[in-house]
N, C-alpha and C positions, 0 to 999 in steps of 0.2 A: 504493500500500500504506500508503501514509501515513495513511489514512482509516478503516483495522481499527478503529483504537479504537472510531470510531462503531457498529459492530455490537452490542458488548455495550452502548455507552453510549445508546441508543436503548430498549433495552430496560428499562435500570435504572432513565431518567428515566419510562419507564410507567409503574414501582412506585408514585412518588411522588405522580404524577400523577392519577392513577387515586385515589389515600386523599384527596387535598383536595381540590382543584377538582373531580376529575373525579365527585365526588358530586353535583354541579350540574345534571352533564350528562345525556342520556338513557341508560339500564340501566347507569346508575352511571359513566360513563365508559371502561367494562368496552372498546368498541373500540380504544382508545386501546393496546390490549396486541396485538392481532392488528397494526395498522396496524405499531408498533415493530418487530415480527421481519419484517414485510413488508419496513420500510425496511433493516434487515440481513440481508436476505436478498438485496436488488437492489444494497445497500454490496459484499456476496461476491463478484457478481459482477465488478466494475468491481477489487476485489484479485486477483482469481482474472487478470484480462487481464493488470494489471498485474504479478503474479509473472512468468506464463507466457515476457512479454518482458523483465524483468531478473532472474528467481531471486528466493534467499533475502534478507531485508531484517529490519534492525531499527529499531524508535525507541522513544527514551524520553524522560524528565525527573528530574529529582534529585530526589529524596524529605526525604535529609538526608544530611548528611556528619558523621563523625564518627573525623578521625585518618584512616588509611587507607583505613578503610572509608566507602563509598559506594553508598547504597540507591535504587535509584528505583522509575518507575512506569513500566514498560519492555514492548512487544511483540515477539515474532520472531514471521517468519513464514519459516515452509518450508513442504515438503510434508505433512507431517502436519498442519502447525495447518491449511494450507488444506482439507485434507482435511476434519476434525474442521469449521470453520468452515459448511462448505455440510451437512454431517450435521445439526449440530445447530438452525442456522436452518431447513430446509427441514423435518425432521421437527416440528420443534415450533413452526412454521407449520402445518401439516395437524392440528395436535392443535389447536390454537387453533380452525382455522374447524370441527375438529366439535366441541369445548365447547363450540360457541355455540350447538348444537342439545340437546347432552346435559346441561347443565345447566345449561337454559335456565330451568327452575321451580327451580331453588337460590336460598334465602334471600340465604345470602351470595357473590352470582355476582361482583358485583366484586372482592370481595376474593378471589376464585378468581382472577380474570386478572390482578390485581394480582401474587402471589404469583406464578403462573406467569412473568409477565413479568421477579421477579426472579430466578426459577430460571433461567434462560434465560440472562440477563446473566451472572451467577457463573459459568455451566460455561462460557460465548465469551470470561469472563476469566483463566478457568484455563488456558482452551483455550491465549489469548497470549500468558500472561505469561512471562519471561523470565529470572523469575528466581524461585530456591523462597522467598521470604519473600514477595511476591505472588503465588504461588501456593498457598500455605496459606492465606493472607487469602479467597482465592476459594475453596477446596477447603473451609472452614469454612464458608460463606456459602452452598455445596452442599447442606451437611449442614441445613442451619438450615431454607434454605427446602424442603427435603425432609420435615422433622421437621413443620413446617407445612402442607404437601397432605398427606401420609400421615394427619396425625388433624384432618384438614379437618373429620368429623363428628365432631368431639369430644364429642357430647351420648352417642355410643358408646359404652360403658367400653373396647370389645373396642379401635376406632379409636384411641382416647388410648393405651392399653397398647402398642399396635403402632406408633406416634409415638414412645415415651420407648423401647421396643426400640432402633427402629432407629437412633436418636439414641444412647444410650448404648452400643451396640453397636459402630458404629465411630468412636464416639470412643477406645474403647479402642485401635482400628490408630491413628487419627490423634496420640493419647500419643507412642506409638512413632516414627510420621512427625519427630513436632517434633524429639523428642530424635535422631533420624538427621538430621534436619536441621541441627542444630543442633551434630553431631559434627561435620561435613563443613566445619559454617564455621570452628569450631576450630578442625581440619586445614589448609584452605586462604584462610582469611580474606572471604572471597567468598560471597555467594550468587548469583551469577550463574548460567547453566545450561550455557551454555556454554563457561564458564572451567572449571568443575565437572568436565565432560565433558574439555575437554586436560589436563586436570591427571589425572584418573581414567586417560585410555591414553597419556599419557607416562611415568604412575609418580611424579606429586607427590603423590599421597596413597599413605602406609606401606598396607602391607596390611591390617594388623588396622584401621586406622580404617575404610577404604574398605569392607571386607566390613561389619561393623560396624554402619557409617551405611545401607548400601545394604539390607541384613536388614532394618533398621526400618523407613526406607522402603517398602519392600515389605511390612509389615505396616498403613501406613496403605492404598495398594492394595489388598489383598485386603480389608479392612473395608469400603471403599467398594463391592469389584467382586464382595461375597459371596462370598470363597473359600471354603474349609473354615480353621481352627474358625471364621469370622465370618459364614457366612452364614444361621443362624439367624433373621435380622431379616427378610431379604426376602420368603419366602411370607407373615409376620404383616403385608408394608406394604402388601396387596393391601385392607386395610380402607379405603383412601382411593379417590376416584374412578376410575373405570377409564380415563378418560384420561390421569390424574397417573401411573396406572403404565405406559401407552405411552410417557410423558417418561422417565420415571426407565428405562424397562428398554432402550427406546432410544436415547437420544440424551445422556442427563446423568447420572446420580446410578453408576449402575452402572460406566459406559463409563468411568468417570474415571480407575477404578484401574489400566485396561488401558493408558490413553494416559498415564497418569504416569512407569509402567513404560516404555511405547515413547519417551517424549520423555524418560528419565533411558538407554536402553537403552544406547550406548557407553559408560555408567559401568559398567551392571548388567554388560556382556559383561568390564570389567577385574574382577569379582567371579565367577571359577568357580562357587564354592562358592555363593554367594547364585541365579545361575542355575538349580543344579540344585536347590534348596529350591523356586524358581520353577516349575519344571519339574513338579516332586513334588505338590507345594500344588496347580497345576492338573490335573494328571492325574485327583487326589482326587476334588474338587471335581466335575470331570467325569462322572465313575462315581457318587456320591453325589447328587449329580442328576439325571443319568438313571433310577437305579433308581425315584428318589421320586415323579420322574414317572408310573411307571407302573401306581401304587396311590392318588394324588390323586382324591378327588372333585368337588371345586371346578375348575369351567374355567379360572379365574385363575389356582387354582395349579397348577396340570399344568405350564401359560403360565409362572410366576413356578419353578418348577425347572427347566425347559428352560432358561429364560435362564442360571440358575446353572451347569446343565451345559456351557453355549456357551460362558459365563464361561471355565470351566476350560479348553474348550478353547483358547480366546486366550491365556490364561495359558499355558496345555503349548504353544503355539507359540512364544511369545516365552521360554521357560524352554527352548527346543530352537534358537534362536538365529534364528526366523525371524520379522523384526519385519513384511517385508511381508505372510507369512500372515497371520498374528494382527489386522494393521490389516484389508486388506480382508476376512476373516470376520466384523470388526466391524462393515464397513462393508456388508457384504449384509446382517447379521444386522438392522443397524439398523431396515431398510425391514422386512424380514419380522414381526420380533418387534411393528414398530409396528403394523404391519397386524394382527397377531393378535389382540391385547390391543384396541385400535377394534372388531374384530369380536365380542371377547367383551363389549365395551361393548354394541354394537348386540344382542345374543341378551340379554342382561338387559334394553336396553331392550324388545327387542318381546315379551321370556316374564317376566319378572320372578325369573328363576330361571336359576340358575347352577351348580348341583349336575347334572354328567355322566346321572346318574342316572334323572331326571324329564327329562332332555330326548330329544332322538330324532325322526328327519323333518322336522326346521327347515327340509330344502333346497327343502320344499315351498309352506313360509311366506314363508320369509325365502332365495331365492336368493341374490339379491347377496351377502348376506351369507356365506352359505354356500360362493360362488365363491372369495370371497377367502382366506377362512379356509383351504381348501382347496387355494390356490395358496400361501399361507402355508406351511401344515403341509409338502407337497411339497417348497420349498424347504430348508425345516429338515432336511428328510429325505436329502437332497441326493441330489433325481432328477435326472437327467441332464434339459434342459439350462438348467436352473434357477439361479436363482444362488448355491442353496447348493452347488450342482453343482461347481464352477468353485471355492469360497473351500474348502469342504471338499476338493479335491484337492491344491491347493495345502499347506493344514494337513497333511495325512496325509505329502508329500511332507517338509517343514521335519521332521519326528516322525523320519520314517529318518532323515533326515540326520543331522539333532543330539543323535539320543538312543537311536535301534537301533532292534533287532528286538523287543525287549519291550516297550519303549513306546508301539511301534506297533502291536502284537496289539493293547493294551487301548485304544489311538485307536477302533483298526476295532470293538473291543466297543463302544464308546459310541457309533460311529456307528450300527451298526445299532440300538441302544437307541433310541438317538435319532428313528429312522423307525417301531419298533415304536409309542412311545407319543405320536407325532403321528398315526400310524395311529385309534392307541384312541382319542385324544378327537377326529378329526375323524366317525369314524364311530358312534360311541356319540350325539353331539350332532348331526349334521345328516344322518344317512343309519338306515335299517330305517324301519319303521314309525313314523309320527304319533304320539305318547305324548296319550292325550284330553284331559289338563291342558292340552295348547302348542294346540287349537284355536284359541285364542285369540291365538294370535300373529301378530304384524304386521309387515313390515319397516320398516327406521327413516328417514328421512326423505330426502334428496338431500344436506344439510348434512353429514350423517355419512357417507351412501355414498360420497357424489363422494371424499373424501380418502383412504377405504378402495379407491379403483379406484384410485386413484394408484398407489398404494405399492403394489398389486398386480401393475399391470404394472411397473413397477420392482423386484419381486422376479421379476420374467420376465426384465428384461433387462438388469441390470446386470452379472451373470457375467460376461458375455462381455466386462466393462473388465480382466479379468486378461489377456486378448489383446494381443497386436502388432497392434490395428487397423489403423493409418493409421502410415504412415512419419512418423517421428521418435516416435514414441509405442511403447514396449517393453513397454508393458504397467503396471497397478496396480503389481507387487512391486515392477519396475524402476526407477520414478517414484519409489516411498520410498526405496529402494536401489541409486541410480544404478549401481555398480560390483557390483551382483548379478544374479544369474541371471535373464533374461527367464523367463517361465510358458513352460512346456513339458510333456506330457502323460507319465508312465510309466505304460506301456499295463497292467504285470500289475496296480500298484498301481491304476488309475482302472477295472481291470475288476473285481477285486477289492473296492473300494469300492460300487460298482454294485450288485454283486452280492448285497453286504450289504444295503443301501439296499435294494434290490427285495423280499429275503426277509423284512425286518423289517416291511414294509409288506403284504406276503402273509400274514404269520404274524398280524398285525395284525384282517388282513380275512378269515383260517378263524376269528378264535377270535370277535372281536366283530361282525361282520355273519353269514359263514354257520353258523354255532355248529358247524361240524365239530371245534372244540379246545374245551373248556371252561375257561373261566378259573374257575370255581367247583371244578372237580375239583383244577387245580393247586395254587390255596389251599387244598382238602384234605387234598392230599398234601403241601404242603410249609407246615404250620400255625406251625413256628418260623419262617419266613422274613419272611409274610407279616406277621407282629406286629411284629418289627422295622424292615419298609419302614412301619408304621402305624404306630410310633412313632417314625420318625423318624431311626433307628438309637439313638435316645434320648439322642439331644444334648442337645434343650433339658432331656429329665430331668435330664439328670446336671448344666449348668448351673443347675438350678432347687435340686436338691440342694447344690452348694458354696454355692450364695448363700443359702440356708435355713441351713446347718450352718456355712459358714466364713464368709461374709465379714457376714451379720447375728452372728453369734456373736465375731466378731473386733470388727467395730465395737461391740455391745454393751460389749467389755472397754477398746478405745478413750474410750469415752461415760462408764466409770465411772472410767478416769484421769484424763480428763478433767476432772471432776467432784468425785474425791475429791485428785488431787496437784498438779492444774494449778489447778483453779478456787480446792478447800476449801483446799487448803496453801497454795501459790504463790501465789495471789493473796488472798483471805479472812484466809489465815493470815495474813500480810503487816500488810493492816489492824487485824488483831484483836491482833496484838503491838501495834502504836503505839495503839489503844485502852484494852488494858489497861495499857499503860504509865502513859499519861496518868491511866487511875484512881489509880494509886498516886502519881500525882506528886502527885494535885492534893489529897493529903491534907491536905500542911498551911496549904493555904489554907484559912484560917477564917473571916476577915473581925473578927476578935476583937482587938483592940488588944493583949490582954494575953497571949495568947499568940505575938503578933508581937515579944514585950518578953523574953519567957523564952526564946526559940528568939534571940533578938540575946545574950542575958546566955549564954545557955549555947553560945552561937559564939565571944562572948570568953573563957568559962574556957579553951575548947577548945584555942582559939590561944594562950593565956599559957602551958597546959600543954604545947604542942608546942614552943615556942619557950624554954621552962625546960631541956627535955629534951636540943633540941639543945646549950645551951650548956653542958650538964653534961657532957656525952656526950665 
């Protein structure tokens, strides 16, 4: 385990590599990014033996010392980072070798692997680090190289706009992060994570700090993992290549805020109150997704609220105190959601067209393509015995437990949401009738399919690691939760879920394959509804609105404080006293002999007459 560090450090020295030398090289040095995560991904494994036979382990090096306090450059590993480790190598492995088909005619293809290779590094550094001041150092380094593939096409106005979103977007949770960060070392002197953590459920941190810090924290998470109010940014960051947003939706930029939450989680559990904000925030978020989902006409983003929806629900797990739900839903979700987003790469590349709308009978062009997406969408839907089969029963299960009967109605509403609008865009795009614009389409290459079969059947069969497979092995939850509950089936809850799942997906296939339901009559009849899901519930209005009226109007008044007390007074002013001082001193320099003789004669009346005065006095 000693050797983790080389996973992200393999990747970071691609970065570099890749911008000097590797310009020498052939298509820019551009392999030199695949080879890196190759080599951290075969590092994973030789950690993953090594956990298996001693456990948790840490190592570090001192950074600086200063008094008590002591910073370094430190990894742990448990189950979660290992978990998270083989996610994020492996996925974003499979996204590499299909970039290298899908933008192969990109101008600037190295500096695409370059960048990818340092996204890569950053989230396997957050993944390990061990302590929150290097892991904000990675958790910013997230955000950066995210802000850079998101407006990759910068010559875009739409792509640059949708970069400085998502960048200023959650830098606003990440504000919040530092300052909760930065309570807690107050509080306890440490940024360690898990001194943080004994200290959090013995009770050395007062209550008001610890909710406090943990609230903010959890405002840098939801930023990053698109909750409600922060997730605004992510349908806008679908303007960057469709494999950047297979990275970002599965395996780094999103994921982050879930496993911040799961790797802070015995702190959040001594925070009641911050849990159930947790709790709240994802439920939102979940419903809020869903719905948008199912008035999208862009395949990306149908793709890009689904995620957000799944988002929520990680969050409503881990906000209901179940960290193993919420990791392994992330950890099916990871494959499924990547495979989606590859397949909606592959349908632009062989139609050139990504509007729901104009597409239709792909399965005839473009199968492969179609198979996956299809086992994709399935998944997400969570048809039995899929893997979202398995992580959605588990989630539904954690919902009663930690949070009742109401939280769990509106679970099973987003579930079935959930399979309606994976329904609508699997069949609107790859099933009825050829639309005669897509005659022309093609399936895309072996480079891009092979990595989409992958992740296809591993969205077939990874469910079944929430099982008691093999003796000494209790299953996915058990593995993060040693002293928790093995997976186990509640039959009304997993038939009830089913059940949903099947009708959302039937309701699905009367309205948009056999036209027995009309979606056009519904938006007739319900015309306030439908403008609302099309605006968005008018978030970004009303965001676009305070920023129009308060905060250019407030900075405005700023600008002219600045300007007339700080700049004209305070400073100006400042100089222009000692200027005009000087004008008036320098009157009576004349350079005039004779008036340097009058001003001497009339200094000694002055003084004979003050010194007459005294003595009389």
């Amino acid at each position: 385990m000693e050797l983790a560090w080389l996973i992200p450090a393999m990747s970071a020295i691609a970065f570099p590599a890749i911008l000097l030398p590797g310009r020498l090289l052939p298509r820019g040095g551009a392999f030199l990014a695949p080879l890196a995560i190759l080599g951290g991904f075969i590092v994973f494994w030789i950690v993953l033996a090594d956990f298996l036979a001693t456990g948790n382990a840490g190592f570090g090096i001192t950074w600086l010392e200063a008094g008590a306090v002591r910073l370094s450059w430190g990894i742990f590993i448990d189950p979660l980072a290992v978990i998270m480790l083989g996610v994020v190598t492996f996925v974003a492995m499979l996204i590499q070798v299909y970039s290298w088909a899908y933008m192969a005619n990109e101008p600037r293809f190295s500096w695409y692997f370059a960048v990818h290779s340092l996204f890569a590094a950053a989230m396997l550094t957050l993944v390990l680090a061990d302590n929150l001041l290097f892991l904000y150092i990675a958790w910013e380094l997230v955000g950066l190289c995210s802000y850079l593939l998101i407006g990759f096409y910068f010559e875009r106005r739409s792509a640059a706009e949708a970069a400085k979103k998502a960048f200023v977007t959650t830098r606003i949770g990440d504000v919040g992060m530092l300052i909760g960060i930065l309570l807690l070392f107050r509080a306890t002197g440490t940024f360690d994570i898990s001194t943080l953590i004994h200290l959090a459920q013995t009770g050395g941190i007062a209550g008001g700090a610890l909710t406090a810090g943990m609230l903010l924290i959890f405002a840098g998470a939801a930023g990053k993992s698109a909750q409600f109010p922060f997730h605004v940014w992510l349908p806008d960051a679908m303007e960057g290549p469709t494999p950047v947003s297979a990275l970002i939706h599965a395996a780094t930029m999103v994921v982050a805020g879930v496993y911040l939450v799961a790797r802070l989680f015995p702190a959040f559990e001594a925070a009641p109150a911050v849990m159930a904000v947790v709790a709240a925030i994802g439920l939102v978020t979940m419903l809020l997704g869903a719905t948008l989902a199912l008035v999208m006409t862009d395949l990306k983003r149908v793709l890009a609220y689904s995620t957000i929806s799944h988002l929520g629900f990680m969050m409503l797990a881990l906000g209901s105190f179940g960290l193993g739900a919420a990791i392994f839903h992330m950890f099916v979700h990871a494959f499924s959601k990547a495979m989606l987003f590859l397949s909606a790469g592959s349908v632009s590349h062989g139609t050139n067209e990504l509007d729901i709308r104009k597409l239709g009978g792909l399965r005839r062009r473009m199968p492969a393509t179609a198979l996956c997406f299809t086992v994709g969408a399935l998944a997400l839907a969570g048809l039995p015995p899929l893997s979202g089969f398995f992580s959605k029963d588990e989630l539904l299960a954690a919902v009663l437990q930690g949070r009742g009967g109401v939280f769990l109605a509106f679970t099973l509403l987003g579930a079935f949401l959930s399979a309606l609008y994976m329904s609508r865009v699997t069949l609107l795009t790859f099933f009825g009738p050829l639309k005669r614009e897509q005659e022309h389409a093609h399936e895309s290459p072996l480079l891009m399919i092979g990595p989409m079969l992958i992740l296809a059947v591993l969205a077939v069969v990874v469910g079944f690691l929430a099982l008691p497979l093999v003796s000494g092995y209790g299953g996915f939850g058990h593995v993060l939760e040693p002293g928790g509950e093995p997976f186990h089936f509640k039959v009304w809850l997993v038939t009830l879920s089913s059940i949903l799942a099947a009708a959302g997906l039937t309701l699905g296939w009367l309205i948009y394959s056999r036209g027995a339901l009309s979606a056009d009559a519904v938006r007739a009849r319900f015309p306030a509804v439908q403008r609302v899901l099309e605006s968005k519930y008018y978030v970004d209005v009303i965001y676009q609105w305070a920023i129009d009226h308060v905060v250019l109007v407030a900075g405005r008044f700023v600008a002219l404080f600045d300007r007339v007390v700080v700049n004209d007074t305070g400073v100006n002013g400042a100089g222009a006293s000692v200027v005009a001082s000087g004008m008036r001193l320098r009157i009576h320099v004349t350079g005039l002999l004779a008036n340097y003789a009058l001003g001497i004669a009339v200094g000694a009346v002055a003084v004979a007459v003050v010194m007459w005065l005294m003595t009389t006095a």
